[in-house]
C-alpha positions in Angstrom: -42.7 64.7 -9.8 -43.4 67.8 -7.4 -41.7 71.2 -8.4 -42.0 71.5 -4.6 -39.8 69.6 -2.7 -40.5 68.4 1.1 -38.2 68.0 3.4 -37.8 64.8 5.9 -38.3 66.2 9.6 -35.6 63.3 10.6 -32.5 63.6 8.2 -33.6 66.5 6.4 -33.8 65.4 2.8 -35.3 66.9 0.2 -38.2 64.3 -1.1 -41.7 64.7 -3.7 -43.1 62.5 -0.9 -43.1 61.9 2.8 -45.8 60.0 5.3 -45.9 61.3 8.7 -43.4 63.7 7.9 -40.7 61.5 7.0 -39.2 60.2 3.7 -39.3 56.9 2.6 -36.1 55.8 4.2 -36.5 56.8 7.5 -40.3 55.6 8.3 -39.0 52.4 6.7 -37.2 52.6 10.4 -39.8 53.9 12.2 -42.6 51.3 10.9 -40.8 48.8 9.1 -42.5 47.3 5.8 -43.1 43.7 6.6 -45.3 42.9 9.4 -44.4 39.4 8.9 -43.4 36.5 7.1 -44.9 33.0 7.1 -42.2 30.1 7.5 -41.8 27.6 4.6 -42.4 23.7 5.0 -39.5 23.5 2.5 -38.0 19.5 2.0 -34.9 18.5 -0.5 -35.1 15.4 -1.8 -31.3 14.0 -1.9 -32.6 11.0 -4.6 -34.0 12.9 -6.7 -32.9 16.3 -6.4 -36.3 18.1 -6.3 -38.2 20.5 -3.0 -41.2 19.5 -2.2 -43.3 22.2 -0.8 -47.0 22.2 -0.6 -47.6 18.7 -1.6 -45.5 19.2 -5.1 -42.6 18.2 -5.9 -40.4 21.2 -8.0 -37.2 21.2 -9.9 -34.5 23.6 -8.4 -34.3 25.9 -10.7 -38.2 25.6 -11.4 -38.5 26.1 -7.7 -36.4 29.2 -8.0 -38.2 30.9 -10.6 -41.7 30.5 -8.7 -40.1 31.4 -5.3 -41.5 35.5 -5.5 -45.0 34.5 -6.6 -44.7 32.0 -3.7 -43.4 34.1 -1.3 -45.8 36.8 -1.9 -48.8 34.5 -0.6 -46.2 34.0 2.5 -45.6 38.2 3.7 -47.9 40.2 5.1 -47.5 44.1 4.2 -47.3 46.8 7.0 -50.5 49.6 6.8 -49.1 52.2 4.7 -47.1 50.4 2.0 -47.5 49.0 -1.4 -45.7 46.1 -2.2 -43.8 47.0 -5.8 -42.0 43.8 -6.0 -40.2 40.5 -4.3 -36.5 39.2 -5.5 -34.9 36.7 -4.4 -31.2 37.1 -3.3 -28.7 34.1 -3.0 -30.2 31.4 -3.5 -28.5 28.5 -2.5 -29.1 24.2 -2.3 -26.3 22.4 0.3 -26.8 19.2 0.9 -30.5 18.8 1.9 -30.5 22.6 3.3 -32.4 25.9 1.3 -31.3 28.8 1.6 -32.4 32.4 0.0 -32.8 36.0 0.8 -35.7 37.6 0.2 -35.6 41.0 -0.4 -38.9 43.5 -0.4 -39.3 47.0 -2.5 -42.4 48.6 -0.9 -43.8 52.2 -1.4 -46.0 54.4 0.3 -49.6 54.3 -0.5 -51.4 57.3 -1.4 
């Protein structure tokens, strides 16, 4: 951590680091994180209760534990950032529809 602080040319803030002279929050606006995210094949199987995705066949919850390290195959970073980590947020089976949020924690790089 900086004993000097910098401050955000757009809100003002006091930050340790800013790109372009802006802190974290407010290039996240300017040039937002993910450039893009590839679309899952995803299918539920109503018999037997698994998701078949990429020619294997998964349990739910086995499914739901993998689904970061799959996704992070699937979302291409924005120049400038370092992916820290992908979570998955709601996650949800109804009837033969999947549904999840996918949320993103990206950093500057140096």
């Amino acid at each position: 951590m900086s004993v000097f602080k910098k401050s955000c040319f757009e809100c003002g803030k006091k930050v340790d680091k800013v790109k372009e002279s802006l802190c974290l929050d407010c290039y996240k606006v300017e040039h937002p994180p993910v450039k893009d995210i590839k679309q899952m094949n995803l299918k539920y199987c109503n018999i037997c209760g698994r998701i078949h995705y990429n020619n294997y066949f998964y349990d739910v919850e086995e499914f739901e534990e993998n689904l970061p390290n799959l996704m992070r195959k699937r979302i291409e970073i924005s120049d400038g950032y370092e992916l820290n980590e992908i979570r998955i947020a709601d996650f949800e089976v109804r009837g033969s529809k999947i549904g999840f949020d996918v949320v993103v924690d990206c950093d500057f790089t140096e």
